[in-house]
C-alpha positions, 0 to 999 in steps of 0.5 A: 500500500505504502508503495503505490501511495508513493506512486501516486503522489510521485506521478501527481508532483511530476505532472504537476511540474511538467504543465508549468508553462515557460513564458520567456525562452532561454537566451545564449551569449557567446562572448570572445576572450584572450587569454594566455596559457603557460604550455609548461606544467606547474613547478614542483616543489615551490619552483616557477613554471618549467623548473624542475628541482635536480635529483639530489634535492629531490632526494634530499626533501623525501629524506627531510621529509621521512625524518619530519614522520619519524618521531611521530610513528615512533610514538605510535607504535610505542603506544601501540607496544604498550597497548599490547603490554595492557593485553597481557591478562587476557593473552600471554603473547601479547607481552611478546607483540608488544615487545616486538613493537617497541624494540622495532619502532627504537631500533627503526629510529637509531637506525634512521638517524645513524643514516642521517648522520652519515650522510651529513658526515660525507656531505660535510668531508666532500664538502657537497651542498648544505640543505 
């Protein structure tokens, strides 16, 4: 019953609609413009149109910007470890888990930042570009 109340109130308002007269038609204005286009793409990384950053500033930004996440994932999967260590009444490995989170998420992150300090280390002895 509901459906083919549904139906017929449908029909009614779409009926309704369709005999509504238009008095004034629709006007089109077509109007000409100039505009100048850059054929070049958009720079990346902040440089102006048709500029592209060298490979070894590239690397250098995806690797300051691995070094800006990694404090923040370190606190992660510590909270994460310690959340598994709160699981340790109800499943005896989660003890295991936990640990296995922490240790990876410290040793992650001496590992990172001895890397770091090896590249600025040879960055400094050759004497390359200062970031």
């Amino acid at each position: 019953m509901r459906k083919f109340l549904f139906l017929i109130l449908f029909l009614i308002f779409n009926l309704g609609f369709a005999q509504i007269q238009i008095e004034k038609p629709g006007e089109v204005v077509v109007t000409w413009t100039e505009t100048t286009i850059n054929p070049c793409p958009p720079g990346i990384f902040g440089k102006g149109p048709c500029e592209f950053i060298s490979l070894m500033e590239f690397i250098q930004r995806v690797w300051n910007f691995i070094l800006y996440l990694a404090p923040f994932l370190l606190t992660a999967l510590i909270i994460i470890g310690g959340f598994w260590f709160l699981l340790i009444t109800f499943k005896p490995e989660a003890r295991d888990i936990g640990w296995r989170y922490i240790k990876n998420a410290v040793v992650g992150y001496v590992v990172l930042l001895v890397i770091s300090g090896v590249f600025t280390l040879i960055r400094f002895i050759f004497g390359g570009p200062s970031f």
